[in-house]
Each structure stands twice: as structure tokens, then as C-alpha cells.
C-alpha atoms as one frame of an Amber mdcrd trajectory, in Angstrom:
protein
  63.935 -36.400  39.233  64.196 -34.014  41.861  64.520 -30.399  41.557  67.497
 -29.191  43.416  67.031 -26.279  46.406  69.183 -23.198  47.897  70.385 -24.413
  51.416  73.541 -22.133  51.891  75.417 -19.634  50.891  78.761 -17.154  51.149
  78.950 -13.689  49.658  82.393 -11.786  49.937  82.642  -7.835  49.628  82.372
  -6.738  45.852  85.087  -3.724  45.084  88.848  -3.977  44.694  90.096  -6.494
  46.861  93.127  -7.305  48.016  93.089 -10.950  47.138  95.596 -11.334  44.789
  93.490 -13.387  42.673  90.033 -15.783  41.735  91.701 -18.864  43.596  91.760
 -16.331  47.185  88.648 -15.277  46.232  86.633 -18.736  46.030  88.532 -19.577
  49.136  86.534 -16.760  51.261  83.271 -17.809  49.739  83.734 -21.604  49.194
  84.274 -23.098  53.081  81.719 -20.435  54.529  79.088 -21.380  52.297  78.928
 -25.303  53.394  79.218 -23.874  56.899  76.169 -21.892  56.372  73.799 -24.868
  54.810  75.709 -27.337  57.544  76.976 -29.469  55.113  80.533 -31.096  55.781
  82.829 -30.718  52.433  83.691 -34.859  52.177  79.311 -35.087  51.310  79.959
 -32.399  48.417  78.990 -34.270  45.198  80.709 -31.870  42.323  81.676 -28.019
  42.236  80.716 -25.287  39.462  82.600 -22.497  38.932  81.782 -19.371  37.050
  84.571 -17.496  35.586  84.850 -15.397  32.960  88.678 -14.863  33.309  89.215
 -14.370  29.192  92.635 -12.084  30.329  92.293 -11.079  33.582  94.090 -12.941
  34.730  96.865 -15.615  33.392  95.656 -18.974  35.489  92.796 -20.541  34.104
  91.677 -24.079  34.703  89.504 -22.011  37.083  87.525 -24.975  38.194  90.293
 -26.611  39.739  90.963 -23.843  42.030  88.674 -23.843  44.162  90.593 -27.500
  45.646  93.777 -25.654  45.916  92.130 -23.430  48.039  90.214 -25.734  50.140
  91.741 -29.463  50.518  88.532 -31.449  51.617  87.143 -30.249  47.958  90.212
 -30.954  46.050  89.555 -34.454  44.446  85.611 -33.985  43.844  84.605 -33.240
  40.431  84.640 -29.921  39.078  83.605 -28.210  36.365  83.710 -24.463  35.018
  81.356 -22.456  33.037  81.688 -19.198  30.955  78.638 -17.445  29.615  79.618
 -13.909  29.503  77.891 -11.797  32.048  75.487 -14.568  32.934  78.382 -17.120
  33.694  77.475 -17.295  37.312  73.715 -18.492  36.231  75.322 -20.659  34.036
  77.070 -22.576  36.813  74.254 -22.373  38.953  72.169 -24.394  36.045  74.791
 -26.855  35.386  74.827 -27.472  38.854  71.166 -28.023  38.889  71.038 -30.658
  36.199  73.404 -32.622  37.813  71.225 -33.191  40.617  67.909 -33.272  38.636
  69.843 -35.511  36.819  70.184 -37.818  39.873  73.893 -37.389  39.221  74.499
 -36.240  42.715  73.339 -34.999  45.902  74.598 -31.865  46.795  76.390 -29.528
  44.622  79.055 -26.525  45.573  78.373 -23.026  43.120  80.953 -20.790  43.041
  81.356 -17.500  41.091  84.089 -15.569  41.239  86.135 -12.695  39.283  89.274
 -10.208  40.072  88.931  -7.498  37.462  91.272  -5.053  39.150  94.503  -6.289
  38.622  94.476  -5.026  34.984  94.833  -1.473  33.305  90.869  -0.029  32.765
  91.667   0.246  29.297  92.285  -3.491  29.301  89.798  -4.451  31.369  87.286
  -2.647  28.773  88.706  -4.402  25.813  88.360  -7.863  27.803  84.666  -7.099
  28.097  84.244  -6.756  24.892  85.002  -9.824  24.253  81.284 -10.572  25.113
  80.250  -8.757  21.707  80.822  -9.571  18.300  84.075  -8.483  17.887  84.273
  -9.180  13.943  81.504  -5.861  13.670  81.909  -4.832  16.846  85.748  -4.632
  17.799  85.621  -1.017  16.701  83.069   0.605  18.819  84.649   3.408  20.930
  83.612   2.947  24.890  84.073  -0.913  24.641  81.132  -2.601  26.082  79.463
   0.818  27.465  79.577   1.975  23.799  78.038  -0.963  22.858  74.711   0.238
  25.563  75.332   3.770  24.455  74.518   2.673  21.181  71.375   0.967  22.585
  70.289   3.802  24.733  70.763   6.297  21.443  68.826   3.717  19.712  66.360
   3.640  22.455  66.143   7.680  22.482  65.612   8.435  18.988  62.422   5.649
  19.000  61.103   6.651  22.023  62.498  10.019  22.733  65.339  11.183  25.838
  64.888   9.636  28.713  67.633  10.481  30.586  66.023  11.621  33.247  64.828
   8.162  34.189  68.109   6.250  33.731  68.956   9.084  36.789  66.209   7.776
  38.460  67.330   4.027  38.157  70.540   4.950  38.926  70.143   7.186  41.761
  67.388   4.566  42.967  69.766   1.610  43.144  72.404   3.653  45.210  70.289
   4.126  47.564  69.215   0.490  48.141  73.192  -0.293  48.048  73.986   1.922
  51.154  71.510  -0.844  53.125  74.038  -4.118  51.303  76.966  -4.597  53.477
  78.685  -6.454  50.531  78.202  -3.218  48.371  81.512  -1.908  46.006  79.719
   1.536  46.296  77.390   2.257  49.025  76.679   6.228  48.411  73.705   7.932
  48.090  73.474  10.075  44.619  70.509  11.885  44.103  68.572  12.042  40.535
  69.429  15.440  40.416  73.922  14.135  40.201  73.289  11.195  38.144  71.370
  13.632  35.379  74.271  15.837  35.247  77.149  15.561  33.409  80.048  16.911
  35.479  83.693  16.774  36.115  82.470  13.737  38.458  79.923  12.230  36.320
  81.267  12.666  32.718  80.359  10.933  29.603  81.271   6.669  29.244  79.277
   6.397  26.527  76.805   9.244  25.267  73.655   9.614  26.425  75.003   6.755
  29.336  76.812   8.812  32.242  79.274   7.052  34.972  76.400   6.943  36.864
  74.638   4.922  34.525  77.408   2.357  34.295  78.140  -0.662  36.488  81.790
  -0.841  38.408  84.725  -2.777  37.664  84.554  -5.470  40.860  86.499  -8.142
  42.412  84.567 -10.613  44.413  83.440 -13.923  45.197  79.552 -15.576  46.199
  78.587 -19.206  46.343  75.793 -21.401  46.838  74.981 -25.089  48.155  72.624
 -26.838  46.506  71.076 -30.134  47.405  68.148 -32.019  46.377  64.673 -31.717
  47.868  65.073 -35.081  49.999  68.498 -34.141  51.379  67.376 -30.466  52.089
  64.911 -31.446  54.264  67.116 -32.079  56.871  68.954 -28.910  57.065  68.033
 -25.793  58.718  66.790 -23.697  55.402  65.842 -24.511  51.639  65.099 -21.555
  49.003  63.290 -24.105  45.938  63.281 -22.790  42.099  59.675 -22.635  41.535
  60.808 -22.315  37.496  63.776 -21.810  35.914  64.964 -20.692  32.182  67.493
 -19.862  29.387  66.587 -18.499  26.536  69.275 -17.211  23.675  69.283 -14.478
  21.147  71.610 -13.745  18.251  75.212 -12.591  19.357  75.672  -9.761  16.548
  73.690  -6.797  17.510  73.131  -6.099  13.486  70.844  -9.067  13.268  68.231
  -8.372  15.621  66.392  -5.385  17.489  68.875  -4.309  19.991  66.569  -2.403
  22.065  63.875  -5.364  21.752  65.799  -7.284  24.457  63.986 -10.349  23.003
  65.697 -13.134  24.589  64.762 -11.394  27.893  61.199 -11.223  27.181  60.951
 -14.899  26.239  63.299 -16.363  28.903  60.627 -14.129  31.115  57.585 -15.202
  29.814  58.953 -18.864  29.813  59.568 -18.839  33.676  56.327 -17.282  34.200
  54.103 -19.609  32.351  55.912 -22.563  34.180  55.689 -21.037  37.478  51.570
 -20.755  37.441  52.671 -17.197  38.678  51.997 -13.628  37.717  54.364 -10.714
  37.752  53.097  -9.059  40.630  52.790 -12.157  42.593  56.387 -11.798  43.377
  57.490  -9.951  45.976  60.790  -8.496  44.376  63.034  -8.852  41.653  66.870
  -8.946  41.521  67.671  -7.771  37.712  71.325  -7.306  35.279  71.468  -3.586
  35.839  75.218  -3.506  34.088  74.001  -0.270  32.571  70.184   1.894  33.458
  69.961   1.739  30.003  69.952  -2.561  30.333  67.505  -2.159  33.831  65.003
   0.237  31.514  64.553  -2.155  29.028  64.277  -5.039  31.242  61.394  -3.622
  32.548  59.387  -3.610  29.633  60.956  -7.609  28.913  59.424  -8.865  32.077
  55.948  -7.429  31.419  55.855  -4.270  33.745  55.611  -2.223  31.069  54.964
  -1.958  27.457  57.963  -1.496  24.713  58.909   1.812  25.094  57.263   2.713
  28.165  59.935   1.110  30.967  60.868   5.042  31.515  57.339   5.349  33.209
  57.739   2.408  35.232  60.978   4.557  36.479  58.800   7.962  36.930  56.520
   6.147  38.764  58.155   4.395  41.612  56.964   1.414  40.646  60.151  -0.624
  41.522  61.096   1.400  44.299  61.887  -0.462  47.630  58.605   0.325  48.867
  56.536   0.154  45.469  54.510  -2.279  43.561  57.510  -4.637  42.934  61.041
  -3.877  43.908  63.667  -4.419  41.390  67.396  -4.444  42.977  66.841  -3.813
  46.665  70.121  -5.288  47.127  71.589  -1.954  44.863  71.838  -4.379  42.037
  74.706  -4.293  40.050  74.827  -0.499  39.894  75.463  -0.492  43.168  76.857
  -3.754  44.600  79.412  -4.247  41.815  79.885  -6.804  38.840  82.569  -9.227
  39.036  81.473 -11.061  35.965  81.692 -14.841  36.977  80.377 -14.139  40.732
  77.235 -11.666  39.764  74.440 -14.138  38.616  75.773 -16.313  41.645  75.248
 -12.979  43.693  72.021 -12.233  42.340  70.505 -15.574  43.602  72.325 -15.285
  47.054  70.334 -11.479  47.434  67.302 -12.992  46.330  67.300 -16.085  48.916
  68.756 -14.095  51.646  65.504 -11.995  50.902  62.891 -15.208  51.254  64.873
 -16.351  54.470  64.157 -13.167  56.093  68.257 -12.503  56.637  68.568  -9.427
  54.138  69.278  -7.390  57.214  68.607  -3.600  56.222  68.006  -4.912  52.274
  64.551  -6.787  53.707  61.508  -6.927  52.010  59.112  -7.563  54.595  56.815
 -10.302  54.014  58.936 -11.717  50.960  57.784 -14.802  49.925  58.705 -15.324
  46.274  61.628 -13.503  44.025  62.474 -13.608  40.467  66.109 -13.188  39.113
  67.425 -12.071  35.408  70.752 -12.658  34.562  71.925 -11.660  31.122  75.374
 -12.391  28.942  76.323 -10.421  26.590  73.633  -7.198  25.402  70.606  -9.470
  26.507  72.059 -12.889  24.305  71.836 -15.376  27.398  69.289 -14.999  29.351
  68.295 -16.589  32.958  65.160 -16.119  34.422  64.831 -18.024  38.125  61.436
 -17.401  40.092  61.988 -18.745  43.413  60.287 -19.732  46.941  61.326 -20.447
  50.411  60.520 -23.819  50.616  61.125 -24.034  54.853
């Protein structure tokens, strides 16, 4: 078996594109990304997509797009995955057991999504869709009233802290205006994102705009290969550890501020890594509301439950603390297209151990972990990776 490694990759811009759709948007990411690793499309083994799709737009049989974009890729296999918010890291895995699998050689990951082509108010109820509609259908805010129910949850156990979610917020803007592929790359002080305003109203009480993730178009991909074949190309990024780890769909069954499946999927990676938190360098984590990057905190051991608002106060994941989390912006920032953002999250994080983050560099990074969640934390992907050379 050979574990598959990170040898390329393509990232369009995240925001409202003018691609009319997810079959123009694999086509900017798909080509460029086997340019990048140096791999000709006829040695291309099989292609994952990640789409979420669900009513955005009418085509589906999204994996077979990606050949009517690009000819040379047309007749190799293809597959597509959905998994919610974590659909990109759901292609990403598939696309690694194939070649630990000894299935293939090299594999093609592409995410994509175009989210702007529909009313808001439809866009919201799509989302949704990654609840449990039969008790949660009814929630007003769609998904962000789902989080606003989590953050309220979070306040009354562990009092108001929004005054850190500002600081999250206000921190990952400011790490966007560095990401060239950023859907919003402004600077909002702590002091905005804690107000509520004509220009930063209510989504979803206590959450703020500023506290919720955009609605994004855009595309990333990734060539994997295994370790034998990588070594003759020009860069390889290896997963050190990798994991999934589930938790029930319906909030009503489980502790929704517990973000359980996070913490194991976490711990999981860790323990098969050999690594401690703080022996990475930086992490790239599923900000899709401050509420979600709070929480996480306390998942992936920084801080205890209930006490991821101090990690906030105390600059611990700041760009130049202890241990970065979202230098690229994160999703705050850079933008969510659903299917392309775990896909995104990985390209950030190698770009960062290949030294090519540009303005987004962490100098000296040698080792990143990603957390990609569907759903309010029910799949969850942990990757902790390395350059490999």
C-alpha cells in the first residue's frame, strides 16, 4: 500500500464569478492543476469531484463535467462525492483510497460550487438541507439559525462571548487581505464586527454578518499520486495521518456545542501522527461561522470545553502566535463554495509547507493540520500533513 501525496494544485478566485456554472468552474482549476504537479492528463488514473449542487444548480452528474470541460480527461473514470460542507474532503479521501488501494497512480481532486446564481433566500434553504430537516426545517435563519442556536447554547453555559467571535472574525479578515484568492479581502476591526449596525446586522442572534461565512462561487483542485510516482516530480506535500469521524445528524440527540465528532476525528489524527498539537506549525480550520472556529478550538485540544473564547483573547492563533489557525482568512474570509472548500483548505495548507503562500507564509512551516466539517460538526476530516520534498 502506498499512501498517496499532494504534488499539484489550482485554486480559482472565491466570490461571485462570472462562470456561468460548476462545469466553467472545474475547467479553470482542472488543466492548471496537472500543469502545476507536471503531470500530462492521458497518465491521470480517475477524477473526484466534490459537489454539493442539491439545487443550485439544475445539471448534476457533476462528475462527468469536468471531461466536458477538458477532453484529454473525458473518458477516465470519475466519480463524485457529496458530504455536506466537508464534500471537498470527501473527494479528496476517496481519491486517496484509490491509490492506497493500488487502484491507480495518480488521481485528479476537484471541488467546485456556483452558489450565486440563485435568490439568497434559496440559497439559505438549500443549505439547510445539511440539517435535519424533519426537526429542523423550521428554524428561522436557515443554517446560520441553526449556529445561532449553538452560539445561544454556548452563551447561556459559558456566558457572552461575543466579544471573541469579533476577535475571530476580525482576525481572519485580516489574514484574507494577504490571500489573493480571497471573496472578501477587508480589514474589519474587533471593534465593527462587535457592533451591530446598519452594516453588520443580526443573521442569527448573538451571530452578526460578521460572524457568518459568504455565499461563494469557486473552484480548487489537487493532484495526487503515490509516493513512488511523486518522487519524480518537482514537489510532494505527504498526509502524515488522516481521519473521519461521524456524529449524529439531528442536533436533538447529542451536545451541540460538544462538537464531539471534531474532538475525536482530532484526537484520532493526532494519536496516528506520533505528533502533538503544537508541533504543527498552523492550522487551516471550518470557520463557516466564529461561533463553529470557537468551538473548534477547544475540539482540537487548545483549549478546554468552554474556554476556546480565551484562546481568542489571547492571540493564541494569531498569525504570529503559538499556532495559527486560518492564515489563509479561512472561510470567513476566503469564501465557502461548499464542494471546493475542504479541497481549498488542503491547497492553503500545502501551499504553506512548499513555502509558495506568498504574503499568507508561515515562515519555517513544516507541518499543518486541516478540519473540515459537514453539516454542524457531523463529518468530520482531520488531515495533519508534511512536505515530503
Amino acid at each position: 500500500m502506498s499512501e498517496p501525496q499532494i504534488v499539484g494544485w489550482a485554486h480559482s478566485h472565491f466570490g461571485k464569478s462570472g462562470a456561468k456554472d460548476t462545469q466553467a468552474l472545474m475547467g479553470e482549476v482542472a488543466l492548471p492543476a496537472l500543469e502545476h504537479a507536471g503531470v500530462p492528463p492521458e497518465d491521470v488514473d480517475a477524477l473526484f469531484v466534490g459537489v454539493f449542487n442539491n439545487g443550485f444548480t439544475g445539471q448534476d452528474f457533476q462528475g462527468a463535467l469536468v471531461g466536458m470541460g477538458a477532453d484529454a480527461l473525458a473518458r477516465k473514470p470519475a466519480v463524485r462525492m457529496e458530504n455536506a460542507c466537508a464534500t471537498g474532503s470527501a473527494a479528496l479521501h476517496a481519491a486517496m483510497d484509490f491509490i492506497a488501494a493500488g487502484r491507480g497512480r495518480i488521481a485528479l481532486v476537484v471541488g467546485a460550487e456556483k452558489m450565486t446564481g440563485v435568490a439568497t433566500a434559496r440559497a439559505g434553504d438549500i443549505l439547510l438541507s445539511a440539517s435535519y430537516r424533519e426537526e429542523e426545517a423550521g428554524v428561522d435563519g436557515g443554517f446560520a439559525g441553526l449556529f445561532g442556536r449553538i452560539a445561544q447554547g454556548y452563551f447561556q453555559r459559558y456566558g457572552d462571548r461575543s466579544e471573541e467571535l469579533a476577535m475571530i472574525a476580525s482576525k481572519n479578515h485580516r489574514n484574507g487581505l494577504a490571500n489573493p484568492y480571497a471573496h472578501m479581502r477587508k480589514d474589519f476591526s474587533q471593534q465593527f464586527c462587535n457592533t451591530v449596525s446598519n452594516k453588520n446586522p443580526y443573521v442569527a442572534a448573538p451571530l452578526r454578518r460578521t460572524d457568518c461565512s459568504l455565499i461563494s462561487d469557486g473552484a480548487a483542485a489537487l493532484v495526487l499520486a503515490d509516493a513512488e510516482t511523486a518522487a519524480t516530480l518537482n514537489r510532494a506535500v505527504a498526509f502524515r495521518a488522516r481521519s473521519q469521524a461521524n456524529d449524529v445528524l439531528a442536533l436533538s440527540r447529542r451536545d451541540p456545542i460538544a462538537f464531539d465528532g471534531a474532538r475525536r476525528a482530532w484526537a484520532a489524527a493526532l494519536e496516528a501522527s506520533g505528533l502533538d498539537l503544537y508541533d504543527l506549525d498552523l492550522v487551516e480550520t471550518h470557520d463557516c461561522f466564529t461561533i463553529a472556529e470557537m468551538i473548534e478550538y477547544e475540539a482540537m485540544g487548545l483549549a478546554a470545553p468552554g474556554e476556546g473564547w480565551r484562546v481568542a483573547r489571547e492571540g493564541t492563533t494569531h498569525k504570529d502566535g503559538r499556532l495559527p489557525v486560518n492564515p489563509s482568512g479561512g472561510l470567513k474570509s476566503k469564501g465557502h463554495p461548499i464542494g471546493a472548500t475542504g479541497v481549498s483548505m488542503h491547497v492553503m495548507a500545502a501551499m504553506q509547507l512548499c513555502g509558495d503562500a506568498g504574503d499568507m507564509q508561515i515562515d519555517g512551516a513544516t507541518r499543518a493540520g486541516v478540519f473540515n466539517m459537514g453539516g454542524a460538526a457531523v463529518a468530520n476530516y482531520v488531515s495533519i500533513l508534511e512536505r515530503a520534498r
